[in-house]
C-alpha positions in Angstrom: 46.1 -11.3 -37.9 44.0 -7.9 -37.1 40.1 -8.0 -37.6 40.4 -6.3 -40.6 41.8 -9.4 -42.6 38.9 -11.1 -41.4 35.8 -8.7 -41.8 34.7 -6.5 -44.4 32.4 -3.5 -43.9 28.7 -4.3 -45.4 27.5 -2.4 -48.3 23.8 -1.3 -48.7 21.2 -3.0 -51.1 22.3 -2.6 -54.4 19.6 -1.7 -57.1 20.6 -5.2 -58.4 19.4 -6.9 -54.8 16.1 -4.8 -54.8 15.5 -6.0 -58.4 16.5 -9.8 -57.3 14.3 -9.7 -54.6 11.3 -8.5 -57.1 12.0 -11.0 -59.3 12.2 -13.7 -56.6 9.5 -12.7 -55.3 7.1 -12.5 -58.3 8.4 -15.8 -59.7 8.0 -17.7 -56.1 4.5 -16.1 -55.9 3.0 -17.1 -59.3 2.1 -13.4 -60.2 5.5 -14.8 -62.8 4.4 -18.2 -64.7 7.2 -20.7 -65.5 8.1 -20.2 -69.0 7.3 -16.8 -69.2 10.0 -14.2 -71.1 11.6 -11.4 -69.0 11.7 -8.3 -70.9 14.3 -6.0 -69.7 12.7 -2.4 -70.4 9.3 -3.7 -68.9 10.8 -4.4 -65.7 13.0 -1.2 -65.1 10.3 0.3 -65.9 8.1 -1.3 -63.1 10.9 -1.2 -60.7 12.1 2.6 -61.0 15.2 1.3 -62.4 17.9 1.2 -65.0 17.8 -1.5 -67.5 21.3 -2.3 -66.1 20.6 -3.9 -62.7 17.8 -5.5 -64.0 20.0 -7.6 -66.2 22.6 -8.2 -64.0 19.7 -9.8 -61.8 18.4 -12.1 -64.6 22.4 -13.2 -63.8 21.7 -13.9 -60.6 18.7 -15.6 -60.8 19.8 -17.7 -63.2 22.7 -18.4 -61.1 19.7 -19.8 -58.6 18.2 -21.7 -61.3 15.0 -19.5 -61.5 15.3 -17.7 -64.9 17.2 -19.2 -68.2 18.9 -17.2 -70.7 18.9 -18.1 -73.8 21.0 -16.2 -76.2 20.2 -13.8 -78.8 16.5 -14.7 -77.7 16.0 -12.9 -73.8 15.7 -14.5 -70.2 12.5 -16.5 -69.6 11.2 -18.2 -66.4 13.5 -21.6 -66.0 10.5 -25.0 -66.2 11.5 -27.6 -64.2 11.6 -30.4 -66.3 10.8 -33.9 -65.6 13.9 -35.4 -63.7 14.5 -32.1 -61.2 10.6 -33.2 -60.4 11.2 -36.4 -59.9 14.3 -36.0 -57.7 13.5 -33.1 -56.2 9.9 -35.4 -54.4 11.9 -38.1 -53.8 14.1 -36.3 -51.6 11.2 -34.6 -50.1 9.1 -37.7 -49.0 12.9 -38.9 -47.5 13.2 -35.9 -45.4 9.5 -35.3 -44.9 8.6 -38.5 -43.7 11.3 -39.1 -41.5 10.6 -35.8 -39.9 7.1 -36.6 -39.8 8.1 -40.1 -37.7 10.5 -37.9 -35.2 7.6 -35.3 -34.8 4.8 -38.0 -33.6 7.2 -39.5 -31.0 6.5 -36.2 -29.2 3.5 -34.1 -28.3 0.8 -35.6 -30.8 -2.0 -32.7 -30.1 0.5 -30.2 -29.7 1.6 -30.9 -33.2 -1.4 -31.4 -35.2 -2.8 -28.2 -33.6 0.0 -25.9 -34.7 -0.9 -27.8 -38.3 -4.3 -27.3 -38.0 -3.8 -23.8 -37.8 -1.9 -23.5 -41.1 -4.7 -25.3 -42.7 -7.3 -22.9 -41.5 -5.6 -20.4 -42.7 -4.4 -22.3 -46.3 -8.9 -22.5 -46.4 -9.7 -19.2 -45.6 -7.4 -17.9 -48.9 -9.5 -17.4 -52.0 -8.3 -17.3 -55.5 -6.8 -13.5 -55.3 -5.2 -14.8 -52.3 -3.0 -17.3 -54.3 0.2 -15.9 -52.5 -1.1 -16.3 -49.2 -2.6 -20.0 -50.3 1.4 -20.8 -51.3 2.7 -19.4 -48.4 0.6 -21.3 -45.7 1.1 -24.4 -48.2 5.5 -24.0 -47.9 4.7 -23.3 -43.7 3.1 -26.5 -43.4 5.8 -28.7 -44.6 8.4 -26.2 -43.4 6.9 -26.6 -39.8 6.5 -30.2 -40.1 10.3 -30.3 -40.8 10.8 -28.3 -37.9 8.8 -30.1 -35.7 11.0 -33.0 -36.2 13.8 -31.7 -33.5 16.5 -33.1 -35.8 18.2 -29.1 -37.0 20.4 -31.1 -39.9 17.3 -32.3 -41.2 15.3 -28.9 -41.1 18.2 -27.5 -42.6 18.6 -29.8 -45.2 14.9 -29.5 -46.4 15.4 -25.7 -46.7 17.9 -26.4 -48.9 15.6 -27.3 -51.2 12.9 -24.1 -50.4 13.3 -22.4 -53.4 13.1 -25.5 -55.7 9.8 -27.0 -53.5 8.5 -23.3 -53.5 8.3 -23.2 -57.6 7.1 -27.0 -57.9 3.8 -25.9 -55.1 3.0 -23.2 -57.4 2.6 -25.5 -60.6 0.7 -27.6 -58.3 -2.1 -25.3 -58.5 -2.2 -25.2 -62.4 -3.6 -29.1 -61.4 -5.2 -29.5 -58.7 -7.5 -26.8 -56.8 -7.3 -25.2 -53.2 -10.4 -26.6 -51.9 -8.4 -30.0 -53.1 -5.1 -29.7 -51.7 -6.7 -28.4 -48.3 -8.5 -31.7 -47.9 -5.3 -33.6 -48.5 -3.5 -32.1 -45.7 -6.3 -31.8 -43.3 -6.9 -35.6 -43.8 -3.2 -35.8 -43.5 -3.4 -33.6 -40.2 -6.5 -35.9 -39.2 -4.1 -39.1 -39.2 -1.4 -37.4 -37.2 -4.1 -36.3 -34.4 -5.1 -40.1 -34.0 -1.2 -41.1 -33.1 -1.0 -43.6 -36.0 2.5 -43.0 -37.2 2.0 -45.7 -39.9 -1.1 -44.3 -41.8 0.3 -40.9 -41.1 3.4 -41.7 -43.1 1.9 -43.5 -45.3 -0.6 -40.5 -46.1 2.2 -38.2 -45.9 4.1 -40.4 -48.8 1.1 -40.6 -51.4 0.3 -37.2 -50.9 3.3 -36.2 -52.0 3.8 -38.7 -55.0 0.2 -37.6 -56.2 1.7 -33.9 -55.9 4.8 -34.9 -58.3 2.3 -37.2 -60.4 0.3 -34.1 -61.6 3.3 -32.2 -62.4 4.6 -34.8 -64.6 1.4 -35.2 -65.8 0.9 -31.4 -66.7 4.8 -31.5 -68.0 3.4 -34.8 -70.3 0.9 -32.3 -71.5 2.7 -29.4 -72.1 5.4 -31.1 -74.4 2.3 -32.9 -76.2 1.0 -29.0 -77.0 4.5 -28.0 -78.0 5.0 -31.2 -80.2 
């Protein structure tokens, strides 16, 4: 069979990719709040576009589980209800510990340096800086994955990137930067002293206290819409 039953010649960005990646991108960033509608003419506007790609991307993000569409009433911003927060921590303290477990048996200092680092950076963000604050937040836990050595594990977490992405950003609807940067640099503080133990154990509450605040502020929210 010749190589052209195998491979098809790549197309450029369509104007529904650039307006995916927008989207994506505002929604993952929080300049987009969770619950918030999508209006059509208001984006192709913004975007230089058509209304047409713009709602084929709604589609696709939909497809991704980041925008609902509700007929005869528009696209919003999908909230992740109660159980998707639920199970989507549990499988993060799983992966994240176990990672956390493999990544002490190596280099200790090497490791809470290159976390360290992150942190510094997650401190010096102020509140305009929210999408650099989410960003550095995602690299921590992205690197501690990565630290691990175990690829099917790495990969498995970033599986799960997009979802652990939105659910960080709702985070800080609760609790406030200066907050969160304490909890990971006590959490860095306990890998540095080699104590896989209280590191884990750190590692585990901080993200249960994570996923208790956003079913707190979910509590809340269906209280207000009661």
């Amino acid at each position: 069979m010749g190589a052209g039953y195998v491979f098809t010649k790549e197309s450029r960005p369509t104007l529904r990719d650039r307006a995916v990646q927008q989207i994506k991108r505002a929604i993952l960033s929080g300049k987009l709040k969770s619950g918030s509608r999508l209006i059509e003419q208001e984006l192709s506007e913004k975007m230089g576009m058509s209304r047409f790609p713009v709602r084929e991307a709604f589609a696709s993000l939909e497809c991704e589980g980041l925008v609902t569409i509700e007929p005869y009433k528009g696209a919003f911003i999908s909230i992740p209800d109660s159980t998707e927060i639920v199970e989507t921590y549990e499988i993060r303290e799983l992966l994240e510990a176990h990672a956390l477990s493999l990544a002490m048996r190596g280099d200790v200092a090497g490791i809470a340096a290159r976390l360290s680092a992150i942190i510094s950076a997650m401190d010096s963000a102020t509140e305009p800086s929210r999408e650099d604050f989410l960003r550095n937040d995602f690299e921590f836990h992205e690197t501690l994955c990565k630290l691990s050595g175990n690829s099917v594990l790495y990969r498995t977490w970033l599986t799960l990137s997009t979802k652990i992405q939105i659910l960080l950003n709702e985070e800080l609807h609760v609790e406030s930067m200066s907050q969160m940067c304490r909890n990971h640099q006590l959490l860095c503080t306990l890998i540095a002293s080699g104590d896989v133990a209280a590191a884990s154990g750190e590692l585990r509450a901080h993200l249960q206290r994570g996923k208790a605040s956003l079913l707190s502020l979910r509590r809340n929210k269906g209280d207000r819409e009661g």
